[in-house]
PQR file of N, CA, C, O and H, with PARSE charges and radii, in Angstrom:
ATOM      1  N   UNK A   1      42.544 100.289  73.230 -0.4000 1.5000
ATOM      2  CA  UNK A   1      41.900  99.437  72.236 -0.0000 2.0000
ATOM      3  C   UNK A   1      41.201 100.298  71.192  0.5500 1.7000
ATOM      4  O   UNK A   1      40.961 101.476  71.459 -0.5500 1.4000
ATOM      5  N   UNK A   2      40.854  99.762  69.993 -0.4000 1.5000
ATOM      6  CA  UNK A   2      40.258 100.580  69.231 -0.0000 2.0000
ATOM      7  C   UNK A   2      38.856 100.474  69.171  0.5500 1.7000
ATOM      8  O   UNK A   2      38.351  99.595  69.870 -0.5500 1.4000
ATOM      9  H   UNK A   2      41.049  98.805  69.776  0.4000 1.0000
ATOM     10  N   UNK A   3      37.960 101.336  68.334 -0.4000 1.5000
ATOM     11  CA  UNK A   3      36.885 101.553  68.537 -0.0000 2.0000
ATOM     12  C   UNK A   3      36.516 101.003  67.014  0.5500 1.7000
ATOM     13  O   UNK A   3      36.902 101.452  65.935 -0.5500 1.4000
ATOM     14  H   UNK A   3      38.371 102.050  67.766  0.4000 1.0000
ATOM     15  N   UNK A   4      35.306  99.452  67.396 -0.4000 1.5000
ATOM     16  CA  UNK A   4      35.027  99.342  66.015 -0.0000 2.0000
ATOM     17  C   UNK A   4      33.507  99.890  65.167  0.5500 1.7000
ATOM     18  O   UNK A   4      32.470 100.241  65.730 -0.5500 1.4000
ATOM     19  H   UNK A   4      34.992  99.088  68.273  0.4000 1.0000
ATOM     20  N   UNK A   5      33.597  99.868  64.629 -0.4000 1.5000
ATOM     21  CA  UNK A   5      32.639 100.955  63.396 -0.0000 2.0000
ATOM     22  C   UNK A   5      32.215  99.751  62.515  0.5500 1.7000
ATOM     23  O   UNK A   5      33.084  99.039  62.010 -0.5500 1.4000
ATOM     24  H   UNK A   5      34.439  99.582  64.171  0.4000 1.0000
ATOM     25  N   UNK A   6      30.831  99.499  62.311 -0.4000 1.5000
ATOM     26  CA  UNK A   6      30.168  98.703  61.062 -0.0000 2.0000
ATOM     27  C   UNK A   6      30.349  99.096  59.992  0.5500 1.7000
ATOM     28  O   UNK A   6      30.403 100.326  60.034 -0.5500 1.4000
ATOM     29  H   UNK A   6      30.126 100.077  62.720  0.4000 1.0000
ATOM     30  N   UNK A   7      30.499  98.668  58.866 -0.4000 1.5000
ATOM     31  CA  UNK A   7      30.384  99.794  57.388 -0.0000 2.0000
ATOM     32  C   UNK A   7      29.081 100.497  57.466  0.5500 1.7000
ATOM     33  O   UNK A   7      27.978 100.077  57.817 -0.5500 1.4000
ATOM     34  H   UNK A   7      30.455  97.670  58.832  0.4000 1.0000
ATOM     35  N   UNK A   8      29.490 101.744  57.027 -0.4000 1.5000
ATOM     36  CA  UNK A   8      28.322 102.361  56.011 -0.0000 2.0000
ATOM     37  C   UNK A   8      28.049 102.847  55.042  0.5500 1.7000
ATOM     38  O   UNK A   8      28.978 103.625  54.822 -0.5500 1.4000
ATOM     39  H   UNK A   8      30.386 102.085  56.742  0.4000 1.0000
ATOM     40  N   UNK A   9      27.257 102.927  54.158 -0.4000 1.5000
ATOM     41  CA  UNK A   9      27.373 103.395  52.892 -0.0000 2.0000
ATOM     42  C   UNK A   9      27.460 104.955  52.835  0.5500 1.7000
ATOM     43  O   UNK A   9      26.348 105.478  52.903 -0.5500 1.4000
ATOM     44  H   UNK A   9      26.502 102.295  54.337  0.4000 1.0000
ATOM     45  N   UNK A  10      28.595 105.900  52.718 -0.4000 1.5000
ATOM     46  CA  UNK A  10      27.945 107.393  52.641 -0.0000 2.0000
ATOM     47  C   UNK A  10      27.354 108.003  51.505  0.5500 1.7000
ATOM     48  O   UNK A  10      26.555 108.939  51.494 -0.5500 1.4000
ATOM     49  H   UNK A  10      29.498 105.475  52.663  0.4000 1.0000
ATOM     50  N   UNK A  11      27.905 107.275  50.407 -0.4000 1.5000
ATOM     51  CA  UNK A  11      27.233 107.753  49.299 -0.0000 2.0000
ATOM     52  C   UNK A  11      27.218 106.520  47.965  0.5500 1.7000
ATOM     53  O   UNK A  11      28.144 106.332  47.176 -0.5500 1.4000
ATOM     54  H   UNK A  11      28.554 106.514  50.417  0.4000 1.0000
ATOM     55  N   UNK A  12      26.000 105.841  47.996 -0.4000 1.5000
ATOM     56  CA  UNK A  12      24.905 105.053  47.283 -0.0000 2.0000
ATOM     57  C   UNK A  12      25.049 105.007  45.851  0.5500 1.7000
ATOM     58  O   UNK A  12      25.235 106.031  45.194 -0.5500 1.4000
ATOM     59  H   UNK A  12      25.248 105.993  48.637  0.4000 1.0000
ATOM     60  N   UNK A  13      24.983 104.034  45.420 -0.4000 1.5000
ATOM     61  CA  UNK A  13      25.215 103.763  43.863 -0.0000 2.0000
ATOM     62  C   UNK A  13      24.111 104.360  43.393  0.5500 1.7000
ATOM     63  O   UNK A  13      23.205 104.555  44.203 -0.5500 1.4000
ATOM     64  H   UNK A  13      24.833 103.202  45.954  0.4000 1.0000
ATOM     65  N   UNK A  14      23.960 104.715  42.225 -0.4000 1.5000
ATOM     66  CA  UNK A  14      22.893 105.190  41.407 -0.0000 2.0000
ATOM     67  C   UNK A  14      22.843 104.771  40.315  0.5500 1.7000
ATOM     68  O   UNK A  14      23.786 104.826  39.525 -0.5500 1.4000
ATOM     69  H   UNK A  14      24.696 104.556  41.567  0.4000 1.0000
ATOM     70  N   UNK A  15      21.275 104.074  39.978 -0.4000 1.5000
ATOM     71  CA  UNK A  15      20.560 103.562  38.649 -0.0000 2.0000
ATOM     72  C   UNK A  15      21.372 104.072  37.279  0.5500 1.7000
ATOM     73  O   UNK A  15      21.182 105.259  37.011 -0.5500 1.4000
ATOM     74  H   UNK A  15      20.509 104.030  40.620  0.4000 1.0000
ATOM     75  N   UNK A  16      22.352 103.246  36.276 -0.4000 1.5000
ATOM     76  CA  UNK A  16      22.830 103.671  35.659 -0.0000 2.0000
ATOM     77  C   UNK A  16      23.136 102.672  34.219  0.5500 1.7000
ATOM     78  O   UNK A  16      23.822 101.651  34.251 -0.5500 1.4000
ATOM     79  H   UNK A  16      22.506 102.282  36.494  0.4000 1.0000
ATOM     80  N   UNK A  17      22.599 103.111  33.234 -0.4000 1.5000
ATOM     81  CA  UNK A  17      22.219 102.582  31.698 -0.0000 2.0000
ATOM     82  C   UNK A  17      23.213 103.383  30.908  0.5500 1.7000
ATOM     83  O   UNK A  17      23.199 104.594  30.686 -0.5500 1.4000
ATOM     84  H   UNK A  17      22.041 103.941  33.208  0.4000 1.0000
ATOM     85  N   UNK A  18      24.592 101.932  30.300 -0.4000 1.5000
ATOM     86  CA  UNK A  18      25.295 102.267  28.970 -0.0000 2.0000
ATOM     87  C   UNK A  18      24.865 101.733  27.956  0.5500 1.7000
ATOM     88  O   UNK A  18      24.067 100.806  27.819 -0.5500 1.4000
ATOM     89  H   UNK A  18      24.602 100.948  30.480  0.4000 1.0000
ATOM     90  N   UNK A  19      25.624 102.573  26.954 -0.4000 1.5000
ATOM     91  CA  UNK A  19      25.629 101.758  25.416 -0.0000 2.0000
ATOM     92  C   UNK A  19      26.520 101.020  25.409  0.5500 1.7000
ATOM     93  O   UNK A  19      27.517 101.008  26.132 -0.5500 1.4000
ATOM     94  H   UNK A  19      26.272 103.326  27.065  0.4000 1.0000
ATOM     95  N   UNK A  20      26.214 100.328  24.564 -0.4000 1.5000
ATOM     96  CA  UNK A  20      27.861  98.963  24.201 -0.0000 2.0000
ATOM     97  C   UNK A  20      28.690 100.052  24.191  0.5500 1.7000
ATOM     98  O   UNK A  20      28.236 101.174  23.970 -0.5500 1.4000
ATOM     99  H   UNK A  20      25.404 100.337  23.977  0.4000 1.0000
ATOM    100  N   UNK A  21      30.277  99.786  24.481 -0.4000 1.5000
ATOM    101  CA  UNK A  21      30.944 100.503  23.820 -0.0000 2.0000
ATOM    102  C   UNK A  21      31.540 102.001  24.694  0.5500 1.7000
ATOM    103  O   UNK A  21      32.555 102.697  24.730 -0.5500 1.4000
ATOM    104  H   UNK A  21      30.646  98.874  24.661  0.4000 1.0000
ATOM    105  N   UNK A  22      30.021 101.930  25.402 -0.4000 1.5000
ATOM    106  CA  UNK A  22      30.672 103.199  26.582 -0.0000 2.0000
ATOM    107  C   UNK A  22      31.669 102.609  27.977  0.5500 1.7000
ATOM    108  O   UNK A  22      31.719 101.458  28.412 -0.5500 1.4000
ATOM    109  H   UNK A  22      29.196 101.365  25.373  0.4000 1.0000
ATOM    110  N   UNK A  23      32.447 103.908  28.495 -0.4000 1.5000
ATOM    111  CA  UNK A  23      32.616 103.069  29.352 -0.0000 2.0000
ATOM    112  C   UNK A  23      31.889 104.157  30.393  0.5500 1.7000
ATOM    113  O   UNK A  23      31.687 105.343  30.133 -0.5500 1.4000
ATOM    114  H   UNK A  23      32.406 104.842  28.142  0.4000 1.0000
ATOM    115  N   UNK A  24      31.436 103.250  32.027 -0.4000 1.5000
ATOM    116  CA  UNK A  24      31.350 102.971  32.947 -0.0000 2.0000
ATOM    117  C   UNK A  24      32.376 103.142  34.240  0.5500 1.7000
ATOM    118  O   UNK A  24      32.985 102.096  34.466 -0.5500 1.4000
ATOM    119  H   UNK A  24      31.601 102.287  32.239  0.4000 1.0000
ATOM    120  N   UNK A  25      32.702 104.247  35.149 -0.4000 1.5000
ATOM    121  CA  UNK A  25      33.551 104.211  36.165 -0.0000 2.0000
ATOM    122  C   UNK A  25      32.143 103.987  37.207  0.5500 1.7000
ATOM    123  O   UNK A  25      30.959 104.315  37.135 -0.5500 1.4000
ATOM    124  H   UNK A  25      32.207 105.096  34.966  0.4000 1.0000
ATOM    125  N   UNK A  26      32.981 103.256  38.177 -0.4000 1.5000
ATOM    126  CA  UNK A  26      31.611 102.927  39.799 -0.0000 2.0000
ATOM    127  C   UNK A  26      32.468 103.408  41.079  0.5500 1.7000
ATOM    128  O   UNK A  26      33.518 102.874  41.436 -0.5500 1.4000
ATOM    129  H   UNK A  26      33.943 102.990  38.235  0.4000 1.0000
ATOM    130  N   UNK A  27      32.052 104.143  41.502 -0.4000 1.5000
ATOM    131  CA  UNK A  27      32.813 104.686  43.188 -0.0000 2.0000
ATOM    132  C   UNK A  27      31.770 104.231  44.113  0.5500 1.7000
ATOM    133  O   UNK A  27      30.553 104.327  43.960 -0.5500 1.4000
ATOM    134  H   UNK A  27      31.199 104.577  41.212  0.4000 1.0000
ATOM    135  N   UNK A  28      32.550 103.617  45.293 -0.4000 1.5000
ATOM    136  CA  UNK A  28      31.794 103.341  46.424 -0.0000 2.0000
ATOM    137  C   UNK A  28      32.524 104.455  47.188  0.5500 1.7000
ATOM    138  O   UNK A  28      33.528 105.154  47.053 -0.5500 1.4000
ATOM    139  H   UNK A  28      33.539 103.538  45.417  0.4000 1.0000
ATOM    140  N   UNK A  29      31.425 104.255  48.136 -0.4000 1.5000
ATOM    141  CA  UNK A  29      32.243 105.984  49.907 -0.0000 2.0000
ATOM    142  C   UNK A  29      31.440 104.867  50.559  0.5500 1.7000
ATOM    143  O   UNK A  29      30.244 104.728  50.300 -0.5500 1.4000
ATOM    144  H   UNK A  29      30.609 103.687  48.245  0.4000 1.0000
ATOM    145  N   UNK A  30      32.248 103.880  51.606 -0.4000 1.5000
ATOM    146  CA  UNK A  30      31.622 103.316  52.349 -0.0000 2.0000
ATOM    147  C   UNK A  30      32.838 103.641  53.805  0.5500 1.7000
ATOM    148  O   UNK A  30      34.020 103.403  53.557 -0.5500 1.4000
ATOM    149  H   UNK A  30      33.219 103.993  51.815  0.4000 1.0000
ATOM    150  N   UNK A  31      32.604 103.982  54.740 -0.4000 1.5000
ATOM    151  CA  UNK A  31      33.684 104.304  56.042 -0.0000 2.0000
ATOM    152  C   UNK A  31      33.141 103.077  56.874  0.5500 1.7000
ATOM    153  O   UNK A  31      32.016 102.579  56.819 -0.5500 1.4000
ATOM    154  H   UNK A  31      31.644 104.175  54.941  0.4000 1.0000
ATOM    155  N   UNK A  32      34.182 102.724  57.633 -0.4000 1.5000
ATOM    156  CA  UNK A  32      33.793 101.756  58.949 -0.0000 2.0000
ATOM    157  C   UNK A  32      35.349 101.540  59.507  0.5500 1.7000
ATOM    158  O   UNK A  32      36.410 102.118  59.271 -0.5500 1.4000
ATOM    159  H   UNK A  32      35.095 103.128  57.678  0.4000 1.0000
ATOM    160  N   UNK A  33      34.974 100.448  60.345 -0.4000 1.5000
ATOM    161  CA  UNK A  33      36.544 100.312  61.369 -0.0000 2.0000
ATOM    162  C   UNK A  33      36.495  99.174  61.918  0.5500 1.7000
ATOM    163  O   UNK A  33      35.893  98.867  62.947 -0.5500 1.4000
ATOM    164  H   UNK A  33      34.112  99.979  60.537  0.4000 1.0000
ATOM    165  N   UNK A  34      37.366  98.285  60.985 -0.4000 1.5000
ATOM    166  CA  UNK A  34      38.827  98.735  60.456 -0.0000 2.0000
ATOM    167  C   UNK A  34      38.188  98.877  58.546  0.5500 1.7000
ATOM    168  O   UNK A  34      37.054  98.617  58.143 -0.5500 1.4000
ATOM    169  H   UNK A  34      37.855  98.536  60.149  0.4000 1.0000
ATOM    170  N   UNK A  35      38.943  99.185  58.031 -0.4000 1.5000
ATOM    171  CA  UNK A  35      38.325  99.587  56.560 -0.0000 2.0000
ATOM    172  C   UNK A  35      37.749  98.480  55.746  0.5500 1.7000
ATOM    173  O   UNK A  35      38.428  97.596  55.223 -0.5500 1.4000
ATOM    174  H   UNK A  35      39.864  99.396  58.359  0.4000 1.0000
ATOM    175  N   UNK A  36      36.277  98.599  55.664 -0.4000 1.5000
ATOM    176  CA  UNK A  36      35.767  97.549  54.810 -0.0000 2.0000
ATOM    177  C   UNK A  36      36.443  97.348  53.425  0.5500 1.7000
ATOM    178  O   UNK A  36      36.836  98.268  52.708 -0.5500 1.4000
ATOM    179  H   UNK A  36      35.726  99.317  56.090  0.4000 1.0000
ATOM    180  N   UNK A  37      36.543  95.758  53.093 -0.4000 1.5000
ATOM    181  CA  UNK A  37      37.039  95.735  51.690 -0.0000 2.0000
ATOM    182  C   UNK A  37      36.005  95.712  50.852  0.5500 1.7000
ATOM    183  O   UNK A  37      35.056  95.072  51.304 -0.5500 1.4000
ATOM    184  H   UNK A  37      36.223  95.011  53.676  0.4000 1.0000
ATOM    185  N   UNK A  38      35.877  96.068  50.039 -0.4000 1.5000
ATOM    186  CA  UNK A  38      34.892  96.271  48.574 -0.0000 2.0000
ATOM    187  C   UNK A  38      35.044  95.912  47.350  0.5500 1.7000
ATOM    188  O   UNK A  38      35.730  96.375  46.438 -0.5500 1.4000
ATOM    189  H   UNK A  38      36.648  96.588  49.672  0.4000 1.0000
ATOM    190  N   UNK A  39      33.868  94.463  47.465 -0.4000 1.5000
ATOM    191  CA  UNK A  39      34.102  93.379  46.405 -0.0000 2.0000
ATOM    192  C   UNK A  39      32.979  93.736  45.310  0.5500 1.7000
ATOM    193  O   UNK A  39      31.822  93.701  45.729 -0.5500 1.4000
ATOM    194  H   UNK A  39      33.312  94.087  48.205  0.4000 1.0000
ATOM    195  N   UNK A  40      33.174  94.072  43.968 -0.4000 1.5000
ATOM    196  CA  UNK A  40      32.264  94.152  43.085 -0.0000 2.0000
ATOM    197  C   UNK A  40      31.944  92.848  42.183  0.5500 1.7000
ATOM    198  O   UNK A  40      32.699  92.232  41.430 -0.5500 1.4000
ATOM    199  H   UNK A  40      34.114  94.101  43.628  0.4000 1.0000
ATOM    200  N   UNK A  41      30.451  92.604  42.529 -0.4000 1.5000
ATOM    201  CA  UNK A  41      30.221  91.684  41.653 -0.0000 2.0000
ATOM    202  C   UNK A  41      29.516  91.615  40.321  0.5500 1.7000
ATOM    203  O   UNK A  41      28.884  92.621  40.000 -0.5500 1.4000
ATOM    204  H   UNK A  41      29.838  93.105  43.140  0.4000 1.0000
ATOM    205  N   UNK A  42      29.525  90.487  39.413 -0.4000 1.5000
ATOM    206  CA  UNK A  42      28.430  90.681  38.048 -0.0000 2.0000
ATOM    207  C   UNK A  42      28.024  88.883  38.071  0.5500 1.7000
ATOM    208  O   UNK A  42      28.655  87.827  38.114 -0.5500 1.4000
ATOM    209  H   UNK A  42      30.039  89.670  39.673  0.4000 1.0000
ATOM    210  N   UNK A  43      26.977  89.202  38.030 -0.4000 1.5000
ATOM    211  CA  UNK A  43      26.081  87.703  38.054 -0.0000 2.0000
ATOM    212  C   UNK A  43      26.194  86.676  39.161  0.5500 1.7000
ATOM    213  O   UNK A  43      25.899  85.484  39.075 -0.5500 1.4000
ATOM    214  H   UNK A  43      26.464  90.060  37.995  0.4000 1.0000
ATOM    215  N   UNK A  44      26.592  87.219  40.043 -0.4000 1.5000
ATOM    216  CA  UNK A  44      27.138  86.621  41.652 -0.0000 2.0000
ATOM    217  C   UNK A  44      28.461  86.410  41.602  0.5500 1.7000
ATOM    218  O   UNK A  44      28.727  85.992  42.729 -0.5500 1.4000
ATOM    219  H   UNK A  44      26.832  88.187  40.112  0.4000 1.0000
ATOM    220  N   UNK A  45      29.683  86.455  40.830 -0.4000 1.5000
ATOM    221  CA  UNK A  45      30.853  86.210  40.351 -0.0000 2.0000
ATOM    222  C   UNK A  45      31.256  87.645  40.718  0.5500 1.7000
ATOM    223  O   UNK A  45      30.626  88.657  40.411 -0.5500 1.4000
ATOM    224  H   UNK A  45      29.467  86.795  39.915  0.4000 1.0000
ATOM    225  N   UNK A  46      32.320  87.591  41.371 -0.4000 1.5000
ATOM    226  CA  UNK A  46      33.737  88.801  41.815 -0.0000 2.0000
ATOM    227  C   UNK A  46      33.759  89.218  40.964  0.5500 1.7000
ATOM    228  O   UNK A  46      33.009  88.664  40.160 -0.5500 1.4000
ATOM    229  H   UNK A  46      32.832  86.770  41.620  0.4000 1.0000
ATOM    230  N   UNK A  47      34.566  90.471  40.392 -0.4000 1.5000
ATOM    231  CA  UNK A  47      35.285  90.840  39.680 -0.0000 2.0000
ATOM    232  C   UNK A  47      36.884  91.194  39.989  0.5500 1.7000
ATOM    233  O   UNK A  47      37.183  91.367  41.171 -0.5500 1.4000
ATOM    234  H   UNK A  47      35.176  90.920  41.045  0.4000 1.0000
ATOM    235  N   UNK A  48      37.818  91.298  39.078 -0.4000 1.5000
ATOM    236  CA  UNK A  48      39.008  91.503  39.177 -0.0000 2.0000
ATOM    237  C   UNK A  48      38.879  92.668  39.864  0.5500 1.7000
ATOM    238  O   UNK A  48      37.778  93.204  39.736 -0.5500 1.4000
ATOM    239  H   UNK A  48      37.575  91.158  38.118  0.4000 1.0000
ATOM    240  N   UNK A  49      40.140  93.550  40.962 -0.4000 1.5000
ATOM    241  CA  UNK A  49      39.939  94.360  41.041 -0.0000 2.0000
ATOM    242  C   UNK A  49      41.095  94.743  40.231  0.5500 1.7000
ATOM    243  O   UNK A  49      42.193  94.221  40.427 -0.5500 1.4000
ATOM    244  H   UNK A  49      41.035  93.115  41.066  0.4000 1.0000
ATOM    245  N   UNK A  50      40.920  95.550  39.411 -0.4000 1.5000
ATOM    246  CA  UNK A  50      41.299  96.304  38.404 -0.0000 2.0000
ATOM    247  C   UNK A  50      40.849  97.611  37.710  0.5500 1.7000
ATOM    248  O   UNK A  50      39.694  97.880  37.380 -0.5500 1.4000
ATOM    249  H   UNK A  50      40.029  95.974  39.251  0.4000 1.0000
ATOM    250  N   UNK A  51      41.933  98.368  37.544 -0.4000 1.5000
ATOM    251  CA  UNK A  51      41.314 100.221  37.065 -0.0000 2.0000
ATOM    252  C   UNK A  51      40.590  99.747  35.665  0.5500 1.7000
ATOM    253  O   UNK A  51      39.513 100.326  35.517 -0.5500 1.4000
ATOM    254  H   UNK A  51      42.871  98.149  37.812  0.4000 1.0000
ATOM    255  N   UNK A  52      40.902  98.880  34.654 -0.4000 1.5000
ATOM    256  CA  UNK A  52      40.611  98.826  33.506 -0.0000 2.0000
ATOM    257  C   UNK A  52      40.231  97.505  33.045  0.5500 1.7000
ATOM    258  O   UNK A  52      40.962  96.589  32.666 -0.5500 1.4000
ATOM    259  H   UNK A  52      41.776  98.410  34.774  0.4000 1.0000
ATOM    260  N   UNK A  53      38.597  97.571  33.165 -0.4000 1.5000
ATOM    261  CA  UNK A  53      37.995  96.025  33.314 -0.0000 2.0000
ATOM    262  C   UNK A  53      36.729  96.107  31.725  0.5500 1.7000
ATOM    263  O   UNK A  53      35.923  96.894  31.229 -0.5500 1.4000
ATOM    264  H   UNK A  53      38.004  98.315  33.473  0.4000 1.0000
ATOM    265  N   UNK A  54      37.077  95.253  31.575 -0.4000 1.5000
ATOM    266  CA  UNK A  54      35.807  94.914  30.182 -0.0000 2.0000
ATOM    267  C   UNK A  54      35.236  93.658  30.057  0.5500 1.7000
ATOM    268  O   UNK A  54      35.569  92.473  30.035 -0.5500 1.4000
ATOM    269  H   UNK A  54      37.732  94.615  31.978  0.4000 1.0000
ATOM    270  N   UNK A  55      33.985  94.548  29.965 -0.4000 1.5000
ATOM    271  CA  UNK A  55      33.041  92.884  30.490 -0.0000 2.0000
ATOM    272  C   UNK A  55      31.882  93.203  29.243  0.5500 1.7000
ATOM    273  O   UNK A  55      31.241  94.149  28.787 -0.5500 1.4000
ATOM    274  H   UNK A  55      33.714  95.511  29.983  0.4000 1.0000
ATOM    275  N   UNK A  56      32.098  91.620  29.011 -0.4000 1.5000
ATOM    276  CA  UNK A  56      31.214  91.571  27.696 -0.0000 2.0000
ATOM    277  C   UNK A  56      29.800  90.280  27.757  0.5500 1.7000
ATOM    278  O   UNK A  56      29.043  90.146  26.795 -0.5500 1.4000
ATOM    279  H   UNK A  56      32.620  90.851  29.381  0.4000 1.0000
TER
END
């Protein structure tokens, strides 16, 4: 049988301020078992998962 694992975060988002116009990449490092999925949200609403997202 396998051995299950909670998520964890290994490495933490950090406090981060653009200009209009810039862009923004976000990496999560979260490990667990079986592989957590990782839903990003804006204003309680999902986002697409997509490499190339613009939000206005």
């Amino acid at each position: 049988s396998e051995t299950l694992c909670k998520p964890t975060i290994v490495q933490p988002l950090l406090d981060t301020n653009i200009n209009e116009g810039e862009k923004l990449k976000l990496h999560a490092a979260i490990n667990g078992h079986p592989e957590p999925e990782i839903i990003w949200y804006r204003n309680n609403i999902p986002l697409k998962n997509s490499r190339d997202l613009t939000l206005t």
